[in-house]
C-alpha positions, 0 to 999 in steps of 0.5 A: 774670161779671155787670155793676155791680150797679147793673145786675145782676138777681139770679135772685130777680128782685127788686130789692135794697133798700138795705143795713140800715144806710143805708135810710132810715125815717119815724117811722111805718114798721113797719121789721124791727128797730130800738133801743130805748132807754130811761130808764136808757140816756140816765141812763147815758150822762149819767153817762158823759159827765161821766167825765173819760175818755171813752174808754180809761176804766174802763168799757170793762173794766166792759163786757168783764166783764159781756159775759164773764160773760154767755156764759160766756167767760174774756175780752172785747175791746170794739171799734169795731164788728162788722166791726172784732171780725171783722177783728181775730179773723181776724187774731189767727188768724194763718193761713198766708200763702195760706190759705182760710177757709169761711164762708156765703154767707148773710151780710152782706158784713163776714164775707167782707171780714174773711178778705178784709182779712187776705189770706185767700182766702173759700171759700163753703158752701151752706145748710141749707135747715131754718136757713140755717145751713151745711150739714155735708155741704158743709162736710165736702166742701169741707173734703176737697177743699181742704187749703188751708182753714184756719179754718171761720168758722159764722155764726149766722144770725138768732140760730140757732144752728150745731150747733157740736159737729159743726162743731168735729169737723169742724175737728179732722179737717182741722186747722183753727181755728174763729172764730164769728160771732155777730153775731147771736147774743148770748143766744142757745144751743145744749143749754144752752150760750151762744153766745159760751162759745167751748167750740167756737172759738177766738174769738167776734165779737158786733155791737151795732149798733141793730138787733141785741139790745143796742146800743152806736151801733155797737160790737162785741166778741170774746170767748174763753178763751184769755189770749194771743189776749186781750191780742193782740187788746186790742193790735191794737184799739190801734194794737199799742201796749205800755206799762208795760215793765220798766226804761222811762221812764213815757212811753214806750210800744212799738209791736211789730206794726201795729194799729189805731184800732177802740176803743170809747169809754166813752160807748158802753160805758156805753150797752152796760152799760145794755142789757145789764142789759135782755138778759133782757127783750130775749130774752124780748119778741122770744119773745114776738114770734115765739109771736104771729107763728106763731099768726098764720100758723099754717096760711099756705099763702104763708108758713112761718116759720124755727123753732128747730132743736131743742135751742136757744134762738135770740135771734130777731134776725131773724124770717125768713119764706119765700114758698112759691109760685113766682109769689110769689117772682118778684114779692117786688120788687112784694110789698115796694114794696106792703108799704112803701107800706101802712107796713110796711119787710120786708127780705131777709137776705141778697143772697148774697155770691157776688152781689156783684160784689167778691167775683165779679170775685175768686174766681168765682161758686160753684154753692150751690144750696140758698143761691139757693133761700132767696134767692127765698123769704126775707123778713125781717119786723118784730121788735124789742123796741119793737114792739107785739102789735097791730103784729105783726097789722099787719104781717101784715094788710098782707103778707097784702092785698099778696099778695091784691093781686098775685094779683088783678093778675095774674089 
């Protein structure tokens, strides 16, 4: 079992970088995602703000509708956040008490605390070394030796999508429920079938934090085709509250299961809306982002990019490169604190799970081989919306010089 890890050393070598969401950024740093924000945004959100609600308004609806009607889904349940969407769709699941959920260990830590919080046992499945996706032949062993798995719960990792066919197969086989993370997924598909349609799963979970393709501040969503997970879901966002019941006083409301406060509020719904209405240019500039990164690093011999599996249509929400030589991937601590100092913030995505001390001290530190393997060589690099073509030929300048510097120390 390791240490703290304050004191922990992964085998990458390299030191962890801080979490997405907290590390700190100039103005004039090329970081690896950020919003953008435009003219329609803040006139959306001044319209909403002069509403006379604020939140549990008619907007919220408006933004589940459109949302619907993006993927394809019957319904959308708008919620606080990403790991509120999670944690309410594992619940709406209502698995048996003692039950396993299989997800990735290529993911952040949202995912596993999710199945984690609704007292649920997280079971861990190696890579596909090609996507980062889960690995099928895993998956199904895993799913053969534990009967005690009840949900699969595929992540599609920087917006690539999980062969979701097969997975579903899997799950019918074993008799079990399938709940997508599409955290990073929104615009995203697979032969021509959006992620977050839910003809796979029972249910599909979308973030929209700054970085991700559309943002609310922070938000997240659920979406499915199936009526009474719906309004159980709608139910639980609200503390579990029914109101509107036959034969009651018009004040009084029920409470009929223990729920929560994750709603979303109209001022964050009208900012999704807005952005929404810009999905297509979101998807279309960060594909343009990717052509001008693979002509760029066409014939790299130290980087290779994650491409498209074939027959989908990722939304690129991350760009994930990999260091092919050894001697790269033990000094990627040196290779970021070089990159950072020249303007360039990269990332990693992610530390595995079963690194963290929460999840080791609990359930014990699986081998996932292929997992560890993509941990030493990933890099995350710049993409998003806002950035510019002549920043894409920054970034990997300045990567390239940091490479050719640790080369030249070391020598």
């Amino acid at each position: 079992m390791p240490p703290p890890s304050s004191t922990f050393s992964p085998p990458c070598e390299a030191v962890a970088s801080p979490c997405p969401e907290e590390a700190p950024l100039t103005k004039t740093m090329i970081s690896y995602g950020r919003q953008s924000i435009g003219d329609e945004d803040v006139q959306a959100l001044l319209e909403a703000i002069r509403a006379p609600l604020l939140t549990q308004g008619p907007t919220i609806e408006r933004f589940e509708e459109a949302l619907a009607g993006l993927v394809g889904a019957r319904y959308a349940v708008a919620v606080a956040n990403g790991t509120a969407a999670l944690i309410l769709a594992v619940r709406a699941l209502d698995l048996p008490p003692g039950s396993a959920v299989v997800t990735t260990s290529n993911t952040f830590i949202a995912t596993v605390n999710a199945i984690i919080l609704n007292g649920l046992r997280p079971v861990l499945c190696d890579l596909d070394p090609a996507t980062a996706n889960l690995d099928l032949a895993h998956l199904a062993a895993l799913l053969e030796g534990d009967p005690t798995i009840k949900a699969i719960l595929p992540v599609h990792f920087a917006g690539h999508p999980c062969p979701m066919a097969e997975i579903a197969a899997l799950a019918a086989r074993h008799d079990c429920l399938v709940l997508e993370d599409a955290c990073h997924a929104l615009a995203s598909s697979y032969g021509g079938i959006p992620v977050g349609s839910c003809r796979h799963s029972a249910l599909t979970v979308f973030s929209f934090h700054p970085v991700k393709h559309i943002t609310t501040g922070e938000g997240g969503a659920i979406t499915t085709n199936d009526r009474g997970l719906r309004d159980r879901l709608a139910r639980l966002r609200n503390h579990g509250i029914v109101r509107d019941l036959p034969s009651a006083p018009p004040w009084f409301y029920d409470v009929v299961e223990v729920g929560y406060n994750f709603r979303l509020t109209d001022l964050q719904a009208a900012l999704g809306l807005a952005q929404l209405g810009r999905s297509d240019h979101f998807l279309q500039r960060r594909r343009d982002l990717v052509r001008i990164y693979q002509d760029l690093l066409a014939g790299d011999r130290d980087l290779t990019l994650t491409l498209a599996r074939l027959g989908t249509e990722p939304s690129w929400h991350l760009l994930v490169a990999r260091l092919t030589d050894p001697f790269l991937r033990e000094h990627k601590a040196e290779l970021f604190a070089l990159c950072a100092t020249a303007g360039v913030r990269l990332q990693v995505h992610y530390v595995p799970i079963h690194y963290h001390t929460c999840f080791v001290e609990r359930f014990g530190r699986p081998s996932l081989p292929a997992c560890e393997d993509y941990y030493r060589a990933a890099l995350s690099l710049p993409i998003f919306p806002e950035l510019e073509d002549g920043q894409v030929a920054e970034v990997v300048a300045v990567v390239r010089g940091a490479i050719a510097e640790l080369r030249e120390e070391q020598a």
